[in-house]
VEXSE-845995 format. One line per field, with one value per residue: residue number from 1; residue in three letters; x, y, z of N, C-alpha, C in turn. Coordinates in nm, 4 decimals, always signed. Example, Ala and Ser with C-alpha at 12.3 -4.5 7.8 and 13.67 -1.06 7.14 Angstrom:
pos (1 2);
code (ALA SER);
nc1 (+1.3190 +1.2850);
nc2 (-0.5690 -0.2250);
nc3 (+0.7800 +0.7080);
cac1 (+1.2300 +1.3670);
cac2 (-0.4500 -0.1060);
cac3 (+0.7800 +0.7140);
cc1 (+1.3200 +1.2900);
cc2 (-0.3300 +0.0030);
cc3 (+0.7800 +0.7870);
This chain:
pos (1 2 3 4 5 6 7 8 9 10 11 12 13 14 15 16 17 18 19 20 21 22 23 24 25 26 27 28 29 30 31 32 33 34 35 36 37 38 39 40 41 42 43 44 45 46 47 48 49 50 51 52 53 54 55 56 57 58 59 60 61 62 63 64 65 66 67 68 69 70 71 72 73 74 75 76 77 78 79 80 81 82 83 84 85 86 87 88 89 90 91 92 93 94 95 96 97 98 99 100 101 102 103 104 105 106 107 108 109 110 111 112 113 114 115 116 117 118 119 120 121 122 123 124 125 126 127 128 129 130 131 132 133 134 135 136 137 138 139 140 141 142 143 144 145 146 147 148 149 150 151 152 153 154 155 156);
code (UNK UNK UNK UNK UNK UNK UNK UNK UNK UNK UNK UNK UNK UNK UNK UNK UNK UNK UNK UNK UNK UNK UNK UNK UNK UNK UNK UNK UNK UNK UNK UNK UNK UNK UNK UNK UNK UNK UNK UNK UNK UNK UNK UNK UNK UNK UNK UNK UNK UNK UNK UNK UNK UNK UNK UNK UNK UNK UNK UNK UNK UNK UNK UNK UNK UNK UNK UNK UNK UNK UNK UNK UNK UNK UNK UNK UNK UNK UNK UNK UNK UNK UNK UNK UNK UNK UNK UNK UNK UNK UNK UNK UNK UNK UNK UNK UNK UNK UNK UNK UNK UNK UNK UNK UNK UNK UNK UNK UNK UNK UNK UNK UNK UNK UNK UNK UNK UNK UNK UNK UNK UNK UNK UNK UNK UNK UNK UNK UNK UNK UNK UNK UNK UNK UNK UNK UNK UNK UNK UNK UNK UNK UNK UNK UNK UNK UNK UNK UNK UNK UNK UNK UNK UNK UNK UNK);
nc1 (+0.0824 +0.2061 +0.3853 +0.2483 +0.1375 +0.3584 +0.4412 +0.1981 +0.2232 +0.4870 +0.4283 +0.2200 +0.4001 +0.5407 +0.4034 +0.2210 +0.3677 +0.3927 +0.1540 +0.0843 +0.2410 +0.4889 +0.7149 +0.9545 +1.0632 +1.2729 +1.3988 +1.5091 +1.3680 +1.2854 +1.2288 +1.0973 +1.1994 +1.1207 +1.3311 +1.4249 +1.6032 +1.6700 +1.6789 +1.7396 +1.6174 +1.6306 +1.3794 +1.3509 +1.5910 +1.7881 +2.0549 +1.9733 +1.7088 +1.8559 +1.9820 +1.8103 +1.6443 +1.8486 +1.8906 +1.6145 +1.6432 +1.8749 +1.7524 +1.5735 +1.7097 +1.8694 +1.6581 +1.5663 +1.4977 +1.5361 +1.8696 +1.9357 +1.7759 +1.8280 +2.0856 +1.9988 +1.8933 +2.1250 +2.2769 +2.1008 +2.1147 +2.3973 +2.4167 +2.2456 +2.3169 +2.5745 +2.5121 +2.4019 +2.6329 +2.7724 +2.6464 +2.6512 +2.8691 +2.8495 +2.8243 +2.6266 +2.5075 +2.8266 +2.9048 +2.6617 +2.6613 +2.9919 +2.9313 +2.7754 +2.9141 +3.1438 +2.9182 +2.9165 +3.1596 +3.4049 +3.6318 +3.8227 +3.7052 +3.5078 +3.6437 +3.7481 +3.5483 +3.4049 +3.6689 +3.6613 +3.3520 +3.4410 +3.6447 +3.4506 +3.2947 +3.5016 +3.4797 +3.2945 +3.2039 +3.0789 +3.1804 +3.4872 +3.3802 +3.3189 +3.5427 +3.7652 +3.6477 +3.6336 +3.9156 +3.9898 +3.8353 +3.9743 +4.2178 +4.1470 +4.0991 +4.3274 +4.4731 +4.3594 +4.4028 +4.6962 +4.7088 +4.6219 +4.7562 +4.9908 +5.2719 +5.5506 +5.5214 +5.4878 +5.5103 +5.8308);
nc2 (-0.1189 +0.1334 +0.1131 +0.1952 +0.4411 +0.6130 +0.5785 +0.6641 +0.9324 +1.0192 +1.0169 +1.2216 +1.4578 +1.4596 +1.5091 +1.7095 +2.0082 +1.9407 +1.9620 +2.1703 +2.3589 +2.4285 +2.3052 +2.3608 +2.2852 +2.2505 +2.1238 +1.8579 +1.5300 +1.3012 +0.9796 +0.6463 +0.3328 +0.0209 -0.1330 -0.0049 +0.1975 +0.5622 +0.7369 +1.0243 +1.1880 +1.4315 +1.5922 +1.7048 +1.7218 +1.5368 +1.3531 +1.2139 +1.3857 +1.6503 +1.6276 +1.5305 +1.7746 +1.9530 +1.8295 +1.8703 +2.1709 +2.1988 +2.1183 +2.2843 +2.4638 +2.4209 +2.4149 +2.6886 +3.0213 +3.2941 +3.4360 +3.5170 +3.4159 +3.1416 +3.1590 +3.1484 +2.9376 +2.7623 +2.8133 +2.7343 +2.4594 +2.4198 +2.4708 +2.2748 +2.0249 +2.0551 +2.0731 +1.8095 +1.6236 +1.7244 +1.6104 +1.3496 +1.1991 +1.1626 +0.9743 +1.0833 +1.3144 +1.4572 +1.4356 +1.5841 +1.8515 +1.8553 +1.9106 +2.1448 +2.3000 +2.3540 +2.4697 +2.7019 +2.8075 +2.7607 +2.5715 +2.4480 +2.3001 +2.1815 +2.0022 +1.8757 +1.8055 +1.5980 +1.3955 +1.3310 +1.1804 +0.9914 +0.8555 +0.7126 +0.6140 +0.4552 +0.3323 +0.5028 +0.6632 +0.9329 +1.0371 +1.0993 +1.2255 +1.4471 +1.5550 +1.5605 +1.7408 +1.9170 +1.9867 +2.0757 +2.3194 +2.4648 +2.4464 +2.6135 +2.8470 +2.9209 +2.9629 +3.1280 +3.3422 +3.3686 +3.4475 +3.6978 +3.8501 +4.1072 +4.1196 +4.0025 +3.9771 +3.7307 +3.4023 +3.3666);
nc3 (+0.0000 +0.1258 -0.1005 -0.3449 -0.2676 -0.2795 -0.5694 -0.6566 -0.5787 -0.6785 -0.9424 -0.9279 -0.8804 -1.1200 -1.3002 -1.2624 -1.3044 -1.5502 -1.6933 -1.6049 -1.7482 -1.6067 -1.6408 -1.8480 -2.2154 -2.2330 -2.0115 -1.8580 -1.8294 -1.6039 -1.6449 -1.4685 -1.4411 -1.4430 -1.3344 -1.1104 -1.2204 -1.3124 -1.5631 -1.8136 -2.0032 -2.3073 -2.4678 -2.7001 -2.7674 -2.8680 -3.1054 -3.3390 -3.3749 -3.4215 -3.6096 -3.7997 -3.8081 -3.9465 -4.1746 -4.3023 -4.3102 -4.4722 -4.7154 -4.7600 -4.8083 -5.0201 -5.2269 -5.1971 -5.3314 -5.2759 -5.2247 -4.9558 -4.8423 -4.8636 -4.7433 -4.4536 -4.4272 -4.4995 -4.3111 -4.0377 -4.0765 -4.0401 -3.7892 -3.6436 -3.7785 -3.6425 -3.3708 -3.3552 -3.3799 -3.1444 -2.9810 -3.0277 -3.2481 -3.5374 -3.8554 -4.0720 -3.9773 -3.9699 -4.2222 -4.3426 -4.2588 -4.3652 -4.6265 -4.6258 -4.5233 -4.7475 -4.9364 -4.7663 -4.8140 -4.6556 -4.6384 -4.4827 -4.2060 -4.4012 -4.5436 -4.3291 -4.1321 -4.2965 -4.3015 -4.0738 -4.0853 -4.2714 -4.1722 -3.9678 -4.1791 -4.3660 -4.6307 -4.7560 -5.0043 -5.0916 -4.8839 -4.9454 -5.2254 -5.0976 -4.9475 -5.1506 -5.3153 -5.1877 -5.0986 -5.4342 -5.4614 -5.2690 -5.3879 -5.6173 -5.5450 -5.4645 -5.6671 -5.7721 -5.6467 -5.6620 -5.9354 -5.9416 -5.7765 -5.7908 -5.9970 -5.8964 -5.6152 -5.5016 -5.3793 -5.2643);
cac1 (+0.0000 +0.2839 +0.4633 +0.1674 +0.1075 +0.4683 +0.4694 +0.1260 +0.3246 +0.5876 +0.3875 +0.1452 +0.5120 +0.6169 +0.2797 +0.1842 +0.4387 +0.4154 +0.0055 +0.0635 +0.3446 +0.5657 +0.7879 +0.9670 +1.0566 +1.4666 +1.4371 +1.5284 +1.2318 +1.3005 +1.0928 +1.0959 +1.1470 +1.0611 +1.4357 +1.4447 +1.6937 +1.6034 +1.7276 +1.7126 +1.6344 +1.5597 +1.2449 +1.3793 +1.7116 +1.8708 +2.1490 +1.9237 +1.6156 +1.9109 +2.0169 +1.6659 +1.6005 +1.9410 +1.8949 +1.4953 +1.6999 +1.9799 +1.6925 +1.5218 +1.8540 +1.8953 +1.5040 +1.5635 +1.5484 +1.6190 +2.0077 +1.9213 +1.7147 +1.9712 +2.1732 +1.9143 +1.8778 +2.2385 +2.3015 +1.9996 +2.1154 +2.5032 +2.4025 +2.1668 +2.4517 +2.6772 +2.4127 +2.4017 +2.7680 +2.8139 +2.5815 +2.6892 +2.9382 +2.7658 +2.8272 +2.5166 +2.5584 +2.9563 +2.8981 +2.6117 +2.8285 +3.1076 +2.8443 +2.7068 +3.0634 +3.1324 +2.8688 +2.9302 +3.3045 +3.4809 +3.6603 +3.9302 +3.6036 +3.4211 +3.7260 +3.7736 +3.4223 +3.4320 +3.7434 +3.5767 +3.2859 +3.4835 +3.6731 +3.3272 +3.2531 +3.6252 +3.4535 +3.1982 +3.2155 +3.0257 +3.2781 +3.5815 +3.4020 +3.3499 +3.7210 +3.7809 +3.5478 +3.6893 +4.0563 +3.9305 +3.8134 +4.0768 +4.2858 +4.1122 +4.0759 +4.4310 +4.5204 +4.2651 +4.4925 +4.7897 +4.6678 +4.5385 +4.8427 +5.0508 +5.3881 +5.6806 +5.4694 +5.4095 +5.6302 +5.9624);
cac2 (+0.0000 +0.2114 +0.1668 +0.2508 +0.5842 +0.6265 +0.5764 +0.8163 +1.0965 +1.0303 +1.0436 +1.3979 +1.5943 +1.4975 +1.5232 +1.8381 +2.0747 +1.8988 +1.9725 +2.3257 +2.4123 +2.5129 +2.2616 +2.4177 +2.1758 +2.2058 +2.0383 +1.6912 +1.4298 +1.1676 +0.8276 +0.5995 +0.2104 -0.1500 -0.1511 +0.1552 +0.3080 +0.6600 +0.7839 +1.1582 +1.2353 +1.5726 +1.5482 +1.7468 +1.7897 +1.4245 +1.3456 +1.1908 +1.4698 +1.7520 +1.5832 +1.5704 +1.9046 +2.0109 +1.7634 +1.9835 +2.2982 +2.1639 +2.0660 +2.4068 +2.5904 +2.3607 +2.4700 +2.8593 +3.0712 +3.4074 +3.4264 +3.5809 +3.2622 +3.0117 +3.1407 +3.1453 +2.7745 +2.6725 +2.8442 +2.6488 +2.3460 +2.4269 +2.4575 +2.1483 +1.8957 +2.0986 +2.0216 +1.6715 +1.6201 +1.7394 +1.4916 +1.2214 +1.2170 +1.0557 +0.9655 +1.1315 +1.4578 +1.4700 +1.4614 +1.6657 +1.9285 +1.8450 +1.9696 +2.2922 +2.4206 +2.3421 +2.5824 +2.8575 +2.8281 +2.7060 +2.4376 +2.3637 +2.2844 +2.0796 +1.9009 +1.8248 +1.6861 +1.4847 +1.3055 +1.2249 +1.0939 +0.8993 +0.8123 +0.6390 +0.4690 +0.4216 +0.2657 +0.5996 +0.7613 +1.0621 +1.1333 +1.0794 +1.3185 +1.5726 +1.5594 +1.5734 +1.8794 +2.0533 +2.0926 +2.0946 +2.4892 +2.5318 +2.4534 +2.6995 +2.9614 +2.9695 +2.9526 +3.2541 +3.3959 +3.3705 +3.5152 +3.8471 +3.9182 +4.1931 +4.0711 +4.0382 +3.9556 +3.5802 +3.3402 +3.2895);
cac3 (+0.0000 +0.1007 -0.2557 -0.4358 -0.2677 -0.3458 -0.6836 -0.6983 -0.5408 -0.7452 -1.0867 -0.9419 -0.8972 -1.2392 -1.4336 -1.2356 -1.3661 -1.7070 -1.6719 -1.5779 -1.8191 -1.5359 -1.7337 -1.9866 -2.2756 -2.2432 -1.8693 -1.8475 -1.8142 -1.5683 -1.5891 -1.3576 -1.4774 -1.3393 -1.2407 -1.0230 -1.2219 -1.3609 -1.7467 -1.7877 -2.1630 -2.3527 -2.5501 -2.8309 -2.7951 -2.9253 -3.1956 -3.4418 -3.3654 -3.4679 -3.7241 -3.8755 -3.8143 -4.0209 -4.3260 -4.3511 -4.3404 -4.6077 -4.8301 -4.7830 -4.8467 -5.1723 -5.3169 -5.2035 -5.4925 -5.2733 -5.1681 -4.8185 -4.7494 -4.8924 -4.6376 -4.3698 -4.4411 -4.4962 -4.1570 -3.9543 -4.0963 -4.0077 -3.6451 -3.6139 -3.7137 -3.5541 -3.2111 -3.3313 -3.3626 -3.0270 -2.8857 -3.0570 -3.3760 -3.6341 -4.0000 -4.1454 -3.9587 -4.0404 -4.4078 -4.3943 -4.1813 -4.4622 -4.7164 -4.5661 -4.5225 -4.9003 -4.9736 -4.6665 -4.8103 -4.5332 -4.7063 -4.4067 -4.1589 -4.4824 -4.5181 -4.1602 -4.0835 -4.4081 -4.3141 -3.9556 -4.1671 -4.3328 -4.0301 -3.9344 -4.2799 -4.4485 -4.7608 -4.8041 -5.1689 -5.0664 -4.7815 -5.0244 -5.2857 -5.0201 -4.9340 -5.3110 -5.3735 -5.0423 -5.1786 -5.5491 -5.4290 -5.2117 -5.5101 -5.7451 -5.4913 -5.4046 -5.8374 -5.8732 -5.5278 -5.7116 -6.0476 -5.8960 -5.7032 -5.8606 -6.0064 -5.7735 -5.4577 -5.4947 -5.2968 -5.3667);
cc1 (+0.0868 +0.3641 +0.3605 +0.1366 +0.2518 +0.4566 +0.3052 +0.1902 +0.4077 +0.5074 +0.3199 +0.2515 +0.5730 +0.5522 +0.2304 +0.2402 +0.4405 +0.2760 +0.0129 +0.1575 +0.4443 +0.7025 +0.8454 +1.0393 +1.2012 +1.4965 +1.4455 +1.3966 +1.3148 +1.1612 +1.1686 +1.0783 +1.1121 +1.2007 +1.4718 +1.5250 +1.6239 +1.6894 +1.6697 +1.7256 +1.5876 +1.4754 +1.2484 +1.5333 +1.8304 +1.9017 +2.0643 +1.8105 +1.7063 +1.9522 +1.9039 +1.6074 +1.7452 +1.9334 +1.7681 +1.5774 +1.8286 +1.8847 +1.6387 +1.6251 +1.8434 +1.7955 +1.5181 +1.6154 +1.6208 +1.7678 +2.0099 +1.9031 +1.7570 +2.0436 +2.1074 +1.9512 +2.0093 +2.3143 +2.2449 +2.0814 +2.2988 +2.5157 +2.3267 +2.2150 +2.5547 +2.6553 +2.4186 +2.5286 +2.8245 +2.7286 +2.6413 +2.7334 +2.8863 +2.8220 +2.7337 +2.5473 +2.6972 +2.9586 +2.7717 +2.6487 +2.8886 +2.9819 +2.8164 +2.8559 +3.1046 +3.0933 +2.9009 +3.1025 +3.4345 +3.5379 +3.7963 +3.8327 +3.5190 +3.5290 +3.7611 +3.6800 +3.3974 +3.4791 +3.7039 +3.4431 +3.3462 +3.5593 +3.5828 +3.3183 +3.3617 +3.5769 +3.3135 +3.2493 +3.1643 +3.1382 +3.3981 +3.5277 +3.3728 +3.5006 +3.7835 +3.7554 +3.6368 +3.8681 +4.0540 +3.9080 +3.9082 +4.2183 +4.2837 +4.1318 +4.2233 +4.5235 +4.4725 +4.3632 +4.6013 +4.7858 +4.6324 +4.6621 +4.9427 +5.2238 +5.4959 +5.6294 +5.4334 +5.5717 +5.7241 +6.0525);
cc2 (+0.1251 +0.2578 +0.2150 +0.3501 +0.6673 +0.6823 +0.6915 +0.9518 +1.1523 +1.0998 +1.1830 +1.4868 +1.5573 +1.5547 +1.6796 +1.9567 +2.0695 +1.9727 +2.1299 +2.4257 +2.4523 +2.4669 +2.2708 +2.3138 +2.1851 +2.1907 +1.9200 +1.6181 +1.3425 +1.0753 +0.7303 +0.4352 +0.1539 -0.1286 -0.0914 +0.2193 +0.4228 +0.7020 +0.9319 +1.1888 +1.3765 +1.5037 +1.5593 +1.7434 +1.6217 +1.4335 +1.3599 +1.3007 +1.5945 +1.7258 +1.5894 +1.7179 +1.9724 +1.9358 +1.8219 +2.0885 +2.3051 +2.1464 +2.1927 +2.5068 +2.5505 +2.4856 +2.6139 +2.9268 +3.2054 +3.3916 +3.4551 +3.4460 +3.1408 +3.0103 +3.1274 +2.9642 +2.6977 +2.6852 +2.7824 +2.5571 +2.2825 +2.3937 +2.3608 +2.0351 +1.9272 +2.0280 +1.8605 +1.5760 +1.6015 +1.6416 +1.3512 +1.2218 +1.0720 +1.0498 +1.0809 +1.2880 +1.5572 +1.5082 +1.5671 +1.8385 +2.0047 +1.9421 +2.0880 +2.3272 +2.4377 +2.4621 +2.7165 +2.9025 +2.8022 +2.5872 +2.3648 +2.2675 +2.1882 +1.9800 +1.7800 +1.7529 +1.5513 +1.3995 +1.2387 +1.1565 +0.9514 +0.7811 +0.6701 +0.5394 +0.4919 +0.4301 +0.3961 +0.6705 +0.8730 +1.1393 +1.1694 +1.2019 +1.4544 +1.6283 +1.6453 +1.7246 +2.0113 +2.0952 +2.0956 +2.2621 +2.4976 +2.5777 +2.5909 +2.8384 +2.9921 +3.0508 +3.1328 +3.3638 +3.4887 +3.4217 +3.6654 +3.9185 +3.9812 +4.0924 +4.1065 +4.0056 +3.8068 +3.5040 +3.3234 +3.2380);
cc3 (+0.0000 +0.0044 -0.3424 -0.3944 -0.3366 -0.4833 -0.7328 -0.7087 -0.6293 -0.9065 -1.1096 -0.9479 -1.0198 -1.3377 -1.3974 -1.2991 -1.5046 -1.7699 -1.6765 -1.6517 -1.7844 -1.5616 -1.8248 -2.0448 -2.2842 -2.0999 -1.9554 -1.8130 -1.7556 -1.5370 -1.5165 -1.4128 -1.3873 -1.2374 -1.1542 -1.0705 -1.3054 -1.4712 -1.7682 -1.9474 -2.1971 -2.4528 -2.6971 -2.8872 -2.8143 -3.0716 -3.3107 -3.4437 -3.4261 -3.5803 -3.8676 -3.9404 -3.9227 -4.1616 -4.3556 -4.3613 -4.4473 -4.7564 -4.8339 -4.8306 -5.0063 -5.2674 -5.2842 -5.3295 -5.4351 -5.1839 -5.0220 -4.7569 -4.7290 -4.7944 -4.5415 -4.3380 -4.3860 -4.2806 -4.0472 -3.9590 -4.0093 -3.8434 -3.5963 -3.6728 -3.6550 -3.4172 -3.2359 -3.3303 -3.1998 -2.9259 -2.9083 -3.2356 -3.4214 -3.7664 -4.1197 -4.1086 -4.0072 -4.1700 -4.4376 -4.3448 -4.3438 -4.5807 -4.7142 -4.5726 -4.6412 -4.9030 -4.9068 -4.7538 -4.7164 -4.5370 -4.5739 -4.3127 -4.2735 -4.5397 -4.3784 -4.0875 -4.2285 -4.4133 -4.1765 -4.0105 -4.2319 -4.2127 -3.9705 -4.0694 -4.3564 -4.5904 -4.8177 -4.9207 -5.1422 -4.9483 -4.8545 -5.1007 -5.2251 -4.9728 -5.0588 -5.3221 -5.2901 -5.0551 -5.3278 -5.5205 -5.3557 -5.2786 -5.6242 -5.6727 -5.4624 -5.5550 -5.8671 -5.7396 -5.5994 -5.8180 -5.9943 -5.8554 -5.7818 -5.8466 -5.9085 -5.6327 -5.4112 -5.4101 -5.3434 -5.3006);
């Protein structure tokens, strides 16, 4: 009798706050298993849930026709595998990371998560031609560097 008032008590101070909104949704949720041990998850805020949310904002960057919003997008998306990275380094996030920097220009950073992608799946072709792509421009950009620069000033 005494564990079942327990476990009432227990369930009105978690549901109450949840009930009354006094819960805001970036607390921790603890439930309560069979085994007595307790697991403290965020509701929103997991690897694969940021990850989600940045491959919608990569695909909305793609389809943007105005340039403002492209970046809007590429920027969301930059920071929601960035968030899912930091929870838990993933394959999918890494390369899509590696991708978004591509476009922002940030080819040392879309190199650098590319080769931890790869890192994860060795045998990935998409991480390889992100690699590829990411000194491919670093290549051109340094060529078009070196072309601009007034004679006599280049390394010697």
């Amino acid at each position: 009798m005494k564990g079942s008032v327990a476990v009432a008590a227990f369930t009105v101070a978690i549901a109450l706050p949840i009930a009354s909104g006094a819960q805001s949704s970036a607390e921790p949720h603890i439930s309560d298993s069979s085994s007595n041990s307790s697991h403290v998850a965020m509701p929103s805020d997991s690897a694969p849930h940021a990850y989600g949310r940045g491959a919608r904002e990569l695909r909305k960057a793609k389809d943007a026709k105005d340039p403002a919003d492209r970046l809007k997008h590429y920027s969301a998306a930059q920071a929601a595998f960035r968030r899912s990275i930091s929870l838990i380094p993933n394959y999918d996030a890494l390369l899509g990371l590696g991708e978004v920097d591509l476009v922002l220009g940030d080819t040392h950073e879309a190199i650098y998560s590319c080769e931890r992608a790869l890192d994860l799946k060795p045998k990935s072709e998409p991480a390889r031609a992100c690699i590829n792509q990411g000194f491919a421009i670093r290549a051109k950009l340094k060529a078009q560097k070196a072309a601009a620069a007034p004679p006599g000033t280049g390394p010697q």
